[in-house]
C-alpha positions as CSV (number, residue, x, y, z in Angstrom):
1,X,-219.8,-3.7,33.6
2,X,-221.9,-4.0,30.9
3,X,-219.3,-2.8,28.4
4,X,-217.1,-6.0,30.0
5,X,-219.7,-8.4,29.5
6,X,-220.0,-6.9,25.3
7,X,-216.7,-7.2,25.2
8,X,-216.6,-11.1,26.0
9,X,-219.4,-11.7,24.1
10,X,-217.7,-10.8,21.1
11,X,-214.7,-12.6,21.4
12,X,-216.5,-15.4,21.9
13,X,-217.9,-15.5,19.1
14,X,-215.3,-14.4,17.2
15,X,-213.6,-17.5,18.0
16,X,-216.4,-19.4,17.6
17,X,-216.5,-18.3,13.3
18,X,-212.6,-18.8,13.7
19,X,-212.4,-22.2,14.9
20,X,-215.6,-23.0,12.5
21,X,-213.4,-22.1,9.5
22,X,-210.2,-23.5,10.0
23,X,-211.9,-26.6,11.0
24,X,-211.2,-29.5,13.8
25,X,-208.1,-29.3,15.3
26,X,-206.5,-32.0,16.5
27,X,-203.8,-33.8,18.6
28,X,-200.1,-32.0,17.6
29,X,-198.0,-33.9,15.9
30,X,-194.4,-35.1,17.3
31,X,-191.7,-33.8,15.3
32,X,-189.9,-36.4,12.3
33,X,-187.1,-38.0,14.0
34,X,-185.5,-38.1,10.3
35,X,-183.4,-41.3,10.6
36,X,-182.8,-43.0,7.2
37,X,-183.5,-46.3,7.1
38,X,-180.9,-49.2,7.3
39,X,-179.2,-50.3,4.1
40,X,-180.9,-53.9,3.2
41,X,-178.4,-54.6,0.5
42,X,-174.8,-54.4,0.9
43,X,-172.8,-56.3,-1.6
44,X,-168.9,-56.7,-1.5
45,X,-166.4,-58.2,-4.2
46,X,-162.7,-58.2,-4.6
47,X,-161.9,-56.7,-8.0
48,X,-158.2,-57.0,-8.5
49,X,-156.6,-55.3,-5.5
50,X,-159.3,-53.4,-4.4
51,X,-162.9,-54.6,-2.4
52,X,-165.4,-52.9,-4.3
53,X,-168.8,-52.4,-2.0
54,X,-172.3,-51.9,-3.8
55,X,-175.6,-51.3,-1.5
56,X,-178.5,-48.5,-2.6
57,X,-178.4,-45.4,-0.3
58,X,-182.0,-45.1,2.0
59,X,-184.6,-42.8,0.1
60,X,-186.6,-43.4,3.3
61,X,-187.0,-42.8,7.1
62,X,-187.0,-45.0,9.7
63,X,-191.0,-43.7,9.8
64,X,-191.9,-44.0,5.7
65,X,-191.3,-40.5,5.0
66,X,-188.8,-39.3,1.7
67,X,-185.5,-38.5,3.1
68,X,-184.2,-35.0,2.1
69,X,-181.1,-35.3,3.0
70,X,-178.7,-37.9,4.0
71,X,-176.2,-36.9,6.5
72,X,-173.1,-39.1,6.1
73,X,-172.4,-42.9,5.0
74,X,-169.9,-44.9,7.2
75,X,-167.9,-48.2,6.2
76,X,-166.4,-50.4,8.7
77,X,-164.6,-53.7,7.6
78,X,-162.6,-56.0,9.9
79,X,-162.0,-59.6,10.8
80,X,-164.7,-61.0,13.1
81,X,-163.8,-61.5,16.7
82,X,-162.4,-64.3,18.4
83,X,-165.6,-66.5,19.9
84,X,-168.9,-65.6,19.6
85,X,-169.7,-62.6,17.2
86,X,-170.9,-59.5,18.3
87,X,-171.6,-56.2,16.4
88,X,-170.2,-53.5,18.7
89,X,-166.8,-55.8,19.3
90,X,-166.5,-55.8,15.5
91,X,-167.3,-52.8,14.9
92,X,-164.7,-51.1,17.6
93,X,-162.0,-53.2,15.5
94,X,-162.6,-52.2,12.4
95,X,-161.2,-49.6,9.8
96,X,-163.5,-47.0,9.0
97,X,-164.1,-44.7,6.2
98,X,-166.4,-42.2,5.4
99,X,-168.6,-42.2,2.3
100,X,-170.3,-39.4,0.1
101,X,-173.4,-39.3,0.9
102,X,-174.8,-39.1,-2.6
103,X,-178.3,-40.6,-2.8
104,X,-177.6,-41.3,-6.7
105,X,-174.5,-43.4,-6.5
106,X,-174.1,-46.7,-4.1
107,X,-170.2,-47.9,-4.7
108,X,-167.1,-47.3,-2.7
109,X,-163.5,-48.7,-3.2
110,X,-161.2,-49.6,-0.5
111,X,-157.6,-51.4,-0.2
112,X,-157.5,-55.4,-0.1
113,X,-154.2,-55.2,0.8
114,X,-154.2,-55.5,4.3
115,X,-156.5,-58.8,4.4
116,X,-155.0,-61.0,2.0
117,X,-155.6,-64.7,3.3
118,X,-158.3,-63.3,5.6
119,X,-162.0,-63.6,6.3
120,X,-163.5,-59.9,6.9
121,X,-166.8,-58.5,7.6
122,X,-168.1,-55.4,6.4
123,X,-171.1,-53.2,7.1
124,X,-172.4,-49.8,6.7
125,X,-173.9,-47.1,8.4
126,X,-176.7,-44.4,7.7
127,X,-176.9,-40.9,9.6
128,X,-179.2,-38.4,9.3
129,X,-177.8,-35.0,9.4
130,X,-179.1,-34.7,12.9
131,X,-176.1,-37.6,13.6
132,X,-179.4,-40.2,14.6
133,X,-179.3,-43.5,12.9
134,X,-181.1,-47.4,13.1
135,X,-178.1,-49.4,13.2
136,X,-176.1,-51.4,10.7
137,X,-176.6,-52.6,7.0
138,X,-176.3,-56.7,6.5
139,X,-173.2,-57.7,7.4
140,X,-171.4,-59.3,4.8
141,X,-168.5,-61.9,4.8
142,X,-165.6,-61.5,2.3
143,X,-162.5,-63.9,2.6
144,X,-160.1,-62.1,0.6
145,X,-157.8,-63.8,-1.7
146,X,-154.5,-62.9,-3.6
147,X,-155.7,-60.5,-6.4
148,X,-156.3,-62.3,-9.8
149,X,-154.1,-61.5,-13.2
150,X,-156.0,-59.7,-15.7
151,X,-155.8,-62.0,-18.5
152,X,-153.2,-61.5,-21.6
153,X,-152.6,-61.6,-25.2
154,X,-156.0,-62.0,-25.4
155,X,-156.6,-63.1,-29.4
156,X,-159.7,-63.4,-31.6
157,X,-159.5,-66.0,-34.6
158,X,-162.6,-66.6,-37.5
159,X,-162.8,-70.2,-37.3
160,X,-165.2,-72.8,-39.1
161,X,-167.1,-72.8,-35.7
162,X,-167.9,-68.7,-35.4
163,X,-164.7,-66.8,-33.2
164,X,-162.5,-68.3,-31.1
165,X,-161.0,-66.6,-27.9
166,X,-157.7,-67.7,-26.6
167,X,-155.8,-66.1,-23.9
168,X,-153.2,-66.5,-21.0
169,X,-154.0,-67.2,-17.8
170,X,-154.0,-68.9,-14.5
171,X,-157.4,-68.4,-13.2
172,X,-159.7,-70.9,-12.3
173,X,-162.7,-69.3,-13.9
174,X,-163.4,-66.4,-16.6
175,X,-166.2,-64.2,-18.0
176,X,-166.4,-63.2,-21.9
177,X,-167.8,-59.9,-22.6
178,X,-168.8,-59.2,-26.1
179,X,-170.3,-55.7,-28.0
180,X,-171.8,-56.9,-31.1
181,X,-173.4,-55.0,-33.9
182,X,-175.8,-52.2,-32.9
183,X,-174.7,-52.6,-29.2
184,X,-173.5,-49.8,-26.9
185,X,-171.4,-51.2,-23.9
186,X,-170.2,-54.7,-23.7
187,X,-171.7,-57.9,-22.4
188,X,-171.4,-61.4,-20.8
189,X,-172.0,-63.9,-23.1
190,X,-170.1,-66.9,-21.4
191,X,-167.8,-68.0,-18.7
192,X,-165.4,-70.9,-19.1
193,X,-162.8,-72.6,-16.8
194,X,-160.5,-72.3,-19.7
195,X,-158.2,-69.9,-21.3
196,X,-159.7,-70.7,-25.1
197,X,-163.7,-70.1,-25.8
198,X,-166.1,-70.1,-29.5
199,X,-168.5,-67.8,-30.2
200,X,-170.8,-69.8,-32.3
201,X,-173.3,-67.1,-32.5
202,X,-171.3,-64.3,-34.9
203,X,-171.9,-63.7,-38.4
204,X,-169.8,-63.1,-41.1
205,X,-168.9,-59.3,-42.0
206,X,-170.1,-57.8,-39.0
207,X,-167.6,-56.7,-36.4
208,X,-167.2,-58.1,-32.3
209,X,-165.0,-56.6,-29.8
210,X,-164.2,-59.1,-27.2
211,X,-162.8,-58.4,-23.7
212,X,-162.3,-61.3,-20.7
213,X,-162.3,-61.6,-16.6
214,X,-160.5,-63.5,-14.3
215,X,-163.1,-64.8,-11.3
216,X,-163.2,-67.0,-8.6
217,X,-166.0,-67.7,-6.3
218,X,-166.5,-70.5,-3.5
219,X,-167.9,-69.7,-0.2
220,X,-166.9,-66.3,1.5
221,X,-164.4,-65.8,-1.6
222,X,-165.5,-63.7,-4.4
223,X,-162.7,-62.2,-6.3
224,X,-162.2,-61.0,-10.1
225,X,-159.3,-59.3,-11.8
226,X,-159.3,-56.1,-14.0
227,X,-161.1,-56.6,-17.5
228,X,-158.3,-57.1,-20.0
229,X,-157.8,-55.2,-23.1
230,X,-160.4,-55.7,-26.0
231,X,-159.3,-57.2,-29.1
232,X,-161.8,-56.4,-32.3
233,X,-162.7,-59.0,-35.5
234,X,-164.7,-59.2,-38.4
235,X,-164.5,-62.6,-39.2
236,X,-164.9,-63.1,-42.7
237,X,-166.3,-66.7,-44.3
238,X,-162.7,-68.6,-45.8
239,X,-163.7,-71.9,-45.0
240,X,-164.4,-74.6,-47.5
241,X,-167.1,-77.3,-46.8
242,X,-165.7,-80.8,-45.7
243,X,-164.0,-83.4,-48.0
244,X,-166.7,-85.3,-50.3
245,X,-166.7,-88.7,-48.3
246,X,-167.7,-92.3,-49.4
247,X,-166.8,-91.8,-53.3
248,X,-167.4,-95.0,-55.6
249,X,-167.3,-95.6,-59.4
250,X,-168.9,-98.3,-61.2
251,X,-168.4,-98.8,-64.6
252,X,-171.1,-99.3,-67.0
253,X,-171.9,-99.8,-70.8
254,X,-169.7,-96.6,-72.2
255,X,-169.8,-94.4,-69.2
256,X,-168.2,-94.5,-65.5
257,X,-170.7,-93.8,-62.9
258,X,-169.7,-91.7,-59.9
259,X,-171.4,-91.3,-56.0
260,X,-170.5,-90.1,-53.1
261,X,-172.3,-88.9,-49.3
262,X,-173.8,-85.8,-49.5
263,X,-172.1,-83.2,-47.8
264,X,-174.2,-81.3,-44.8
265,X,-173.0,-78.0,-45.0
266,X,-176.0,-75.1,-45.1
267,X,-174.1,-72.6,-47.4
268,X,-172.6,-75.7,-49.6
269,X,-173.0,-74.5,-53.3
270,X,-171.9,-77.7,-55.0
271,X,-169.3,-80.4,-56.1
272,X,-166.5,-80.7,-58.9
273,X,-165.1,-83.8,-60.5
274,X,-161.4,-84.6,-61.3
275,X,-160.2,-87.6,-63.3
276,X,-156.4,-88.7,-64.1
277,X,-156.0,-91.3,-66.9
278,X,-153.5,-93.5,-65.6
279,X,-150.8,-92.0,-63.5
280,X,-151.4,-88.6,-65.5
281,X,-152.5,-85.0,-64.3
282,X,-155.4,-84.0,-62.6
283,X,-158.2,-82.7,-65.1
284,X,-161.4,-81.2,-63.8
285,X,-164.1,-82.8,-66.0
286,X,-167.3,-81.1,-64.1
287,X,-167.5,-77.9,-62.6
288,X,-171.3,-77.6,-60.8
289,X,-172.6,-80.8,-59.9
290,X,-175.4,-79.9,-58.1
291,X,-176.0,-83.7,-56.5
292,X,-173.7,-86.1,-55.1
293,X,-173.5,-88.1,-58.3
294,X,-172.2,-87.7,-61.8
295,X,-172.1,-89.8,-65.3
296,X,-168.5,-89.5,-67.3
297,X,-169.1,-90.6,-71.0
298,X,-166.1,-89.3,-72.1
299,X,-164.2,-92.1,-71.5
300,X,-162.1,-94.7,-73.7
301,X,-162.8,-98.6,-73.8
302,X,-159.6,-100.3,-71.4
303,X,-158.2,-97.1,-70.3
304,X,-157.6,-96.4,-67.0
305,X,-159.3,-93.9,-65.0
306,X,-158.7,-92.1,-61.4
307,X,-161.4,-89.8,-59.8
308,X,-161.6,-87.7,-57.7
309,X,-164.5,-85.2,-55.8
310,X,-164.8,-81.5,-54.0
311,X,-167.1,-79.4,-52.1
312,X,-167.3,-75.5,-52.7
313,X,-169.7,-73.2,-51.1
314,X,-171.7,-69.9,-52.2
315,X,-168.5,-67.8,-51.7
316,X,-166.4,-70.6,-54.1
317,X,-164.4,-71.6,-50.7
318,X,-163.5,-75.3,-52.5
319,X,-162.6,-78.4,-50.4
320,X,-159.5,-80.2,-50.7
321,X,-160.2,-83.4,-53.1
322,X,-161.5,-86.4,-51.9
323,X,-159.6,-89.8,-51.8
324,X,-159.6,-91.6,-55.0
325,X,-161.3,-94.6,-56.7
326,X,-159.6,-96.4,-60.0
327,X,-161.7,-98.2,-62.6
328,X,-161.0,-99.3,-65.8
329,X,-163.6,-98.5,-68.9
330,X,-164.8,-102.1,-70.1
């Protein structure tokens, strides 16, 4: 008997020191029900004739713990129900496909064929590899359209203005992509409704590579074509400055005097004179007058004189001549 009661004695306190060291023990915890989160950001987009769906895969549970492991990603799209709308009636009617779930990638293509001049919804799904989920993404409305042209014989041209862009097309609205200098992947610069577009932000010697979309957004619609082709330019300065404008000549004691409007060109260099005597050739008389004015002593007392004035920039690009004045040396 007394050997019983030693014997209880000591496991009790051997629990005592056990529970003492590992501390408070509390409540168990319910197991993690491990159901990802709902998708929050479903995007869709007709891109030629395919619907291209974005959304970011759930990293999370349904309780704000990091999800391991995603079990499957399910896509429904359909036209809505006649009357009132109602997830599980839509959802019943719709195609399905099943997605990889890949937690680093959020895109899947599907066929547009089947809806062209209809109104769809779409939505996804997020299981948990026990099968457990928490319903649907956003649902989002698409109306899908006839797929756009990808736009052709797309040309790049060095104008006065920078680079223009034309190309054929029928679309209502495009995007210009553009990799400049030092740049790795393409991008938008511009959109346009039409099928021409200047890039008046290039410089001269340094190379472009231009590429253009077909879009078309209004309402439920949001459609773009294939990207076409890229064309590449270095557009190179071969552009004179304007035509000297507002030329005069005034004849004074044994000289003509010559003005004209300054021209406003940043890289203009300056201006050559020409002079005819009578119906004759074309002489230059002045080769870099640096202001819009020049004195011609040269001349003969009751001859008759014909002038004329261009522009040339830094690179010698040289301006057609302007129109002339007549004045006979007193």
């Amino acid at each position: 008997m007394a050997h019983t009661r030693w014997w209880r004695a000591a496991a009790a306190a051997g629990l005592t020191v056990f529970f003492a060291a590992c501390g408070y023990i509390g409540e168990p915890m319910p197991p993690l029900l491990n159901i990802p989160k709902p998708v929050t950001d479903l995007r869709a987009i007709e891109h030629g004739d395919r619907i291209v769906v974005t959304f970011s895969p759930p990293r999370l549970t349904t309780e704000g713990v990091a999800l391991k492991r995603l079990g499957r990603l399910e896509l429904r799209a359909g036209p809505g129900p006649e009357g009132a709308f109602h997830p599980d009636a839509w959802a019943s009617a719709a195609k399905v496909w099943q997605i990889p779930a890949d937690p680093q990638q959020g895109r899947f293509e599907i066929p547009a064929g089947d809806w062209i001049g209809k109104e769809i919804i779409l939505g996804i799904k997020a299981f948990g590899t026990n099968e457990r989920d928490a319903g649907w993404s956003n649902l989002v409305a698409l109306a899908v359209v006839p797929p756009l042209a990808r736009p052709a014989d797309l040309r790049a041209a060095a104008v006065p203005q920078g680079v223009r862009l034309s190309w054929t097309g029928q679309a209502p609205s495009y995007r210009i992509f553009r990799r400049g200098p030092g740049e790795q992947s393409p991008l938008e610069i511009a959109t346009t409704d039409k099928p021409e577009w200047v890039d008046a932000s290039t410089e001269y010697g340094k190379t472009y590579q231009y590429s253009v979309q077909a879009f078309h957004s209004a309402g439920h619609s949001s459609a773009e074509s294939e990207i076409s082709p890229p064309v590449e330019i270095v557009p190179k300065d071969t552009f004179p400055p304007a035509v000297p404008a507002g030329l005069k000549a005034i004849a004074g004691s044994q000289t003509i005097e010559l003005a004209w409007d300054r021209n406003p060109e940043s890289d203009l260099a300056g201006y050559r004179v020409y002079r005819a005597e009578g119906n004759g050739a074309w002489t230059r008389v002045a080769a870099a007058v640096t202001s819009p004015a020049y004195s011609d002593r040269k001349i003969e007392s009751g001859k008759r004189y014909r002038y004329a004035v261009t522009a040339y920039d830094r690179l010698d690009n040289e301006s057609p001549r302007s129109e002339p004045v007549e004045v006979t040396a007193p």
